[in-house]
Every structure is written in C-alpha cells, then in structure tokens.
N, C-alpha and C positions, 0 to 999 in steps of 0.2 A: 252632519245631520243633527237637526235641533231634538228629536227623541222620537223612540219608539215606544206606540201600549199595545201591548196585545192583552186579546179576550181569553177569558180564559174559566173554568169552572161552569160553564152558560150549558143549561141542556135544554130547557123547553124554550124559555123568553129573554135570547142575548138581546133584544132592542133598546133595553133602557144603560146597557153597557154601549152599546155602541152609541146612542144618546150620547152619553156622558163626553164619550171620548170628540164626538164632531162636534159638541160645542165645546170643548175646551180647544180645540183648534181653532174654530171660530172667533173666541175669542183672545186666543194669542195671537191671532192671525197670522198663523202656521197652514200653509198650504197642504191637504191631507194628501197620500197616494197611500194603496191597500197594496198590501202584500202576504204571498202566501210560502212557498217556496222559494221565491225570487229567482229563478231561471231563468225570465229573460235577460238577454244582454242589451236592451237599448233604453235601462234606465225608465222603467214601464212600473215598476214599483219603489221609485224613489224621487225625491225631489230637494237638493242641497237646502239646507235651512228650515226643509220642514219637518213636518209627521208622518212617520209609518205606523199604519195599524195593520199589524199582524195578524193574520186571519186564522194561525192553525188551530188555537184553543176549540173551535166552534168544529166540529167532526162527527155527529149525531147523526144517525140515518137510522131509516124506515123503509120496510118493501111492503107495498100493496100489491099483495100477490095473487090478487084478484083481478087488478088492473094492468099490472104488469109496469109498473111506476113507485119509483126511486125516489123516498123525499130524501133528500141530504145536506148537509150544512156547507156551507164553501170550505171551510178551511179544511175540508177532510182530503187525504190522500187518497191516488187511485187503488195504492197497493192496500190498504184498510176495505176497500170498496169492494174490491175483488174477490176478497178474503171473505169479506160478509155476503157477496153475491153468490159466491161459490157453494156454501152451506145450505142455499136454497135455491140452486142448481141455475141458479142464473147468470145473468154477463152482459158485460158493457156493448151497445149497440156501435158506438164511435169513439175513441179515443187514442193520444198517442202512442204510440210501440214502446214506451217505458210509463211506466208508475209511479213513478216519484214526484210526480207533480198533482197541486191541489185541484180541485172540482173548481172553483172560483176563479182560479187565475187561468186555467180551461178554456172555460164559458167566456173568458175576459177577452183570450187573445181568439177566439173562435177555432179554435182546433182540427184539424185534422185527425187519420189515424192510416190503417194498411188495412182498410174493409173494401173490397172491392167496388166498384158502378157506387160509390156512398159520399155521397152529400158531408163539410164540416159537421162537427158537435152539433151547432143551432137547430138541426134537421132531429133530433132527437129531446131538446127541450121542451118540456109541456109550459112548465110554468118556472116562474121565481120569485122572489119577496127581494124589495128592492128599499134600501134607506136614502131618500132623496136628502138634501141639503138642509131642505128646511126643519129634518128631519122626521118628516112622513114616510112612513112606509105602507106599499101600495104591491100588487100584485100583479107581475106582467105576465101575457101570455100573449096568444097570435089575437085576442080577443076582448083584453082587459087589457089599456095602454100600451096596445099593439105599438105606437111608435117607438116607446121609450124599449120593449123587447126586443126591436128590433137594433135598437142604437145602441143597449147594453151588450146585447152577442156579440164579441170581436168590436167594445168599448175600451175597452182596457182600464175599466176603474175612472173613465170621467164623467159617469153621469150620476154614482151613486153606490153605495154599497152594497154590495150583492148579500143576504143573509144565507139565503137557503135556495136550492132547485130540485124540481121535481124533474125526473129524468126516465124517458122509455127504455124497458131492458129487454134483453131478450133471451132466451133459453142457453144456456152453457152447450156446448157441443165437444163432441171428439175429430178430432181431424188429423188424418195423414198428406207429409208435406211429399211435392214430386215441384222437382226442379229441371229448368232447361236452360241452356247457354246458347244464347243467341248474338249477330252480329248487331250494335246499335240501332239501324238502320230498319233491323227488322224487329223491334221491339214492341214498338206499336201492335203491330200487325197479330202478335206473335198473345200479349197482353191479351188482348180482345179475346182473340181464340180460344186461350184457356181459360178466362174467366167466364167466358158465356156457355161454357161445357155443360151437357145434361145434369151430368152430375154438380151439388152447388157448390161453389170456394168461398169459403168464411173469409178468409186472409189472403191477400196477395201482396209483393213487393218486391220491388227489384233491386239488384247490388250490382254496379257499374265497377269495371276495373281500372283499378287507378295506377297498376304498375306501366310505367316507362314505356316498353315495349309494344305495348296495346294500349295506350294511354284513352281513355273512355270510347273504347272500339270496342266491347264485350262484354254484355249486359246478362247477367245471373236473374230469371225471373223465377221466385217460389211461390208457389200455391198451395195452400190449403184444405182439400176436400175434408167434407165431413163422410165422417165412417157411422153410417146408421146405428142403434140400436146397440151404443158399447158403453161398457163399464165407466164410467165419472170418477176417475181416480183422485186421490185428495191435492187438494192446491198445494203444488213447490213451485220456485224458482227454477228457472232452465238450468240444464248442469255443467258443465267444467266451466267455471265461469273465472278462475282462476289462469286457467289453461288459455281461453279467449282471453283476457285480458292482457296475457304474457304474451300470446303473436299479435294480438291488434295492436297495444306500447309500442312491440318492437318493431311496425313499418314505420315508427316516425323518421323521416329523414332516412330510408332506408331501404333504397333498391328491391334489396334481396328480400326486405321483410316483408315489402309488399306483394311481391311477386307469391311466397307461399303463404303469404292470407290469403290470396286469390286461388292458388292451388287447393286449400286446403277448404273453402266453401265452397267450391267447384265440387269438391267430391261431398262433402259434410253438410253444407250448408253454413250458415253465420249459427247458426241453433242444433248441437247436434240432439236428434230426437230418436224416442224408440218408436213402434211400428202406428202407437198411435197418441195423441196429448191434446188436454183440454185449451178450448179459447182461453182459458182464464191463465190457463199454465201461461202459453205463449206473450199473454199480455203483461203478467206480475215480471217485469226485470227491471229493475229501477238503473240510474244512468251511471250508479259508481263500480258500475263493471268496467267500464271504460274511462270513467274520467279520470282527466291528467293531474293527479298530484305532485306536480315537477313547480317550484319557487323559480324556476328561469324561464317559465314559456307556456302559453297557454292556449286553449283549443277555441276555436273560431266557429260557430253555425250560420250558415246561409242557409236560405229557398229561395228557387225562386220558379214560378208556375209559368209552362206553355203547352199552348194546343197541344195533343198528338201527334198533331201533323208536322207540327215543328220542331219536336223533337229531336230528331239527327241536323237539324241546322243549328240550332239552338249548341246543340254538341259541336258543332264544328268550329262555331266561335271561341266558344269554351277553351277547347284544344290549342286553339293559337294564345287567349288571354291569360291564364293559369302559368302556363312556363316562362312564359316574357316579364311574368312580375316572380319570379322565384317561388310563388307558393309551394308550400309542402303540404296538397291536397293527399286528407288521409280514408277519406269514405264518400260516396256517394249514393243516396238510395235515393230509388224512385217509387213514390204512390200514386195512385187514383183518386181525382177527386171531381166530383157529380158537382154540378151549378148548384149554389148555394141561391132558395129562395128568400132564407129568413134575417140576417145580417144586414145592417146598413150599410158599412166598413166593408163589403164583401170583396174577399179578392178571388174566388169561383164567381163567374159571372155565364162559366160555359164550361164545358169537359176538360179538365187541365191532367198534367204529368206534371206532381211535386220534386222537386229534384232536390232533396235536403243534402246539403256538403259541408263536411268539416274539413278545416283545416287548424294545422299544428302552427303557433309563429312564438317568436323568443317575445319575451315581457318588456318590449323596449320603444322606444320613441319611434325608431325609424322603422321597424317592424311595423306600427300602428299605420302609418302616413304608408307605407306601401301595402297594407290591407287595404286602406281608407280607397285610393287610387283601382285594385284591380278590383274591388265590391261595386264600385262607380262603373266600370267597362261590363262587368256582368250583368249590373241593372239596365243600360242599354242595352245588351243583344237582347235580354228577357221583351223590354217592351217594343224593340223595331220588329218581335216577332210575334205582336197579341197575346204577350205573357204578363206577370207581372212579378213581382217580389214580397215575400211575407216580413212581416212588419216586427216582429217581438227581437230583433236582433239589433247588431251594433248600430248608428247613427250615421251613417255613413252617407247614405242617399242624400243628395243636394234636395234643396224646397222644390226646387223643379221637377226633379224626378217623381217625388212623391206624390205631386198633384200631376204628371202624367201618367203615373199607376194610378191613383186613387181618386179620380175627377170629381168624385161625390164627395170628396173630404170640405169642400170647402161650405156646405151646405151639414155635415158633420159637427162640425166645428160652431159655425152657428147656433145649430140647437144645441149643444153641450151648454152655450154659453145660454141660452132662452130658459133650461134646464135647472141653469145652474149661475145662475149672473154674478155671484161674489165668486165666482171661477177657485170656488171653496178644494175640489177634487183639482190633484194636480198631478204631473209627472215630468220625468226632464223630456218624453218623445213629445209630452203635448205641449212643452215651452221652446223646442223647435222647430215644428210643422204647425202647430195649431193657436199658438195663443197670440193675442192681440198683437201684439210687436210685429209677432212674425207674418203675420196673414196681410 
C-alpha cells in the first residue's frame, strides 16, 4: 500500500482537507479508495499501490428534532450514533444488527438491518454531500442529482466521497422478545404471521440450526413487540457477552458445541434480555463479541438473497453443498428485506430472505481455493432460484456470476467512469468486475 491520510480535527468544513488530499492523489497518480472501518472482505476499501483515506476523523452529528433528521458525518460509528440518539429518545430507522461500523461505508455498500417488511439503508437517506473528482462538492438527494444518489447508495466509494448524510430517525422504543422454533420449511409462512401481528415488531430475525443432526432443518424466529408507554432505560450493551462469546468460540469445529448453542438460544435466545429493552440497547453490540482472534484461522461472511418462496429449496441445496466441501458453517441468520426503490447497484429488486452465513477456515492456501469453489456453488443455487449474493465479501464470484446477479452493472460501471473518466476512485472489487480490462 503506497499511503494512507486520514482526516482528522475537521468539524464544520472538512472539504478543503479532503481537497488537499484527492489532489494529491491526483497528482501522484495514486488511485484513491475511502475507508472507514474496513469490514468488508472483498477489498472495497483498498487498492495495492494506492491511497487510503480514512474517513473516521470526520464523526459530527446533529438532530433536527423538529424534522426528525440526522445530519452526520461519514466517518462516525453507529455505536457513537446511538449513543447520541438515545439521549434524545431517538433510533436508527435501518441498520446493521452490530455497530461497529461507519455511516459512510453503510451508505457505501447499501445495508441492510433485522427491521421487519423494511427496505436497505437508501430507503432512509434524505440527502448527502458528495466530493466529485473534479473536486466539486454537490448535494444528492431523490431530487438534486438524483442519479449520482442513486449510483452512490451501494457505490462502494467509486463515484466520489461521501462527506456527510442526512438521515430519517425514528422514535427509540421498548420491546419484549417472544421466540418460536419452527421446521425450515415453514418459516416463510410462520415470518409473515408474526410480523404482520396487530400488535407492531420493531425487530425480527431468524437463527438456522447448524448442528449436524438437524443440519439447516430448524429455524429459531425472534420478534420484537414494542411494550407501549414504558420507561427508556439508559443505553448498555447486551449482557454476558463474555458468556456468548465463550459458547459461540467453542462450536468452531465442534459437534457438541454446536448442538448447545442451539440448545441454549432455543431456550434464551442469542440476546439474553429482561422483561423489556430499548431498540437502541438491541442495536449497540459491536462485532468483537464474536470475532475470531485465533493467528491460524479466520471467519468467512457470505449473503446471499432469495424470494420467500424459495427458501427451503434454496436450503436444500445448501444442505448437500456445505458438507461435500468440509465447511465448518458456524451461524446462519435470516432477515427481511422490502424491494429496494432507491440504489442503482440494487440487489432487493423484490421481497427477499437475507441468509447471512459465517463460516470458520484455517489461514491457508488450500483452505482459500476450497472456500473459493463452494462460495462459487452457493452463488449458483442463489441465482437458479431468482436470488442473488451481496457484494462487500470475498472475491470469489467469477465475472460471469456477477453480471448474472447484477445485469445493471454494466451500465454501473459506465457512469462511474462518465463520472469519473481519470477512474481517480478506485478499489480491488472495481479492478475485477468493473474496470476497463475487465469489462
């Protein structure tokens, strides 16, 4: 990596820093990519030989608590977010199920979260302030270069820097969780039910059993009701998170350890909770409750989106593809997610089931190449059944896959470059699906 700058000190006017820094790339002809946390795994915020600018410096927010809108800076975390929304009894409309991740790189890879019948992140954007190439900054919204809005939601950093976004929030709630165990088959069916209940559910999501014995035959669905008219207790973190972290470690590779995580959120849930906890509580867990600090092996994220209705087939492929390549699948959760109107990039095009899976593999050569192979057979069942696969993960999908998930990439791709012609913003996913060589 030829250097990283980040911002830093900036509260009212970072443009003439971020200035600084895209022409000095410009003129070392150092290809820029923005990063924030760096989470994703398929090289989305980095590019060999060029410039990373660091986005955390920039973390400044504002609530128009009139309007009900979040001005905020990209480089801010959601758990900072939370924290500051909580104090004015407010909360995030969409977002991921942990907080450790920036607004900017968010917005970037178009996000998801576990809100039920709800639309990606984009569906909540008002506006944003965007630093083009030439270095103009311009103001997108569905109304004010509505295209470039729609190209930077789930852009991933190639058309330009994101400075700031305004964001719709909504009132903090209390909610008691009630959970059912269901056979896969009837999950679908089972989702609907309970989220379309008189009563409303802020949060729903499901947790698939991965032990051996029932190997993705028995879907854990938790919901959320809000409990009218109760006390807003102060913002924590979820509790024995120690205790969770000591049995979810110990199913890596491990029968028996799977089997009583399963036992154990059967009865508990993945969040043990008292009678009643705020959205904001459920939402602040950032990911290093769970992450693998093991130097020999490291943990693997896949999605990959389909219809409702295809769901238990989708699983049945699953079922045969997973153990034929040895994986050590350690989680599976399913969310909901509503057709996304506002993204270009969109991979909600209609009512999908997110099926996010991790898997554990040793840090080695042949480990990689036998990820690489069953990530390839998964991306197939996804799309022979009107699904598709989320994007911010490893590299693994061939050109051809990508452009039969994403058939609007190639039109994508084009404007980035109309956008952006010295192909100034760069990254390694857009130097092999999208850049000139490869197109």
């Amino acid at each position: 990596m030829a250097e990283v700058c980040s911002v830093s000190g900036v509260r009212d006017h970072p443009e003439e820093q971020l200035r600084t820094h895209l022409q000095h790339a410009r003129v070392s002809k150092l290809p820029l990519s923005i990063a924030g946390t760096r989470h994703t795994m398929g090289g989305q915020t980095f590019t060999p030989g060029g410039m990373i600018l660091d986005m955390l410096g920039l973390h400044e927010m504002h609530l128009d608590d009139q309007r009900n809108i979040l001005q905020v800076q990209a480089g801010a975390r959601w758990s900072s977010v939370l924290w500051y929304l909580h104090e004015r009894g407010r909360s995030i409309q969409v977002m991921q199920s942990n907080s450790s991740f920036s607004v900017g790189g968010s917005l970037s890879a178009n996000c998801h979260g576990w809100q039920p019948m709800s639309p990606p992140i984009s569906s909540t954007v008002v506006a944003f302030r965007l630093l083009l190439s030439d270095g103009t900054v311009i103001r997108c919204s569905r109304e004010e270069h509505a295209e470039l809005f729609s190209l930077a939601l789930g852009g991933y950093g190639l058309f330009g820097i994101l400075i700031d976004a305004e964001l719709s929030v909504s009132a903090n709630e209390c909610y008691r969780a009630t959970r059912w165990v269901v056979p896969s088959a009837e999950y679908a069916a089972c989702y609907e039910e309970q989220t379309k209940r008189a009563a409303p559910i802020g949060l729903a999501y499901g947790r698939v059993n991965v032990e051996s014995d029932h190997f993705l035959r028995e879907i854990l669905l938790s919901t959320y009701g809000v409990l009218p008219h109760r006390f807003l207790s102060p913002l924590g973190k979820p509790g024995l998170a120690g205790v969770r972290r000591l049995v979810f470690r110990g199913s890596i590779g491990n029968a028996y350890g799977k089997a009583l995580r399963w036992k154990l959120e059967k009865r508990f849930g993945q969040i043990p909770l008292a009678s009643g906890v705020t959205r904001n509580h459920l939402l602040n867990e950032g990911v290093e409750v769970f992450q693998n600090r093991s130097t020999a092996s490291t943990d693997i994220l896949q999605e990959y989106f389909v219809p409702p209705a295809q769901l238990e087939p989708f699983l049945e492929r699953v079922r045969a593809i997973i153990p034929a390549h040895g994986a050590d699948l350690l989680n599976v959760t399913i969310r909901f997610v509503a057709p996304d109107q506002e993204s270009f990039l969109r991979y909600a095009d209609q009512d999908l089931f997110a099926l996010v899976m991790l898997f554990n593999q040793p840090r080695t050569q042949q480990a990689d190449q036998r990820m690489a192979g069953m990530t390839c057979e998964l991306i197939d069942a996804a799309l022979a059944l009107g699904g598709r696969y989320y994007l911010p993960y490893r590299l693994h999908a061939t050109i051809e896959q990508f452009y039969r998930a994403y058939p609007q990439a190639q039109q994508f791709f084009k404007l980035k470059r109309q956008y952006d012609p010295e192909e100034l913003f760069q990254n390694e996913w857009y130097r092999k699906y999208g850049a000139r060589s490869g197109n």
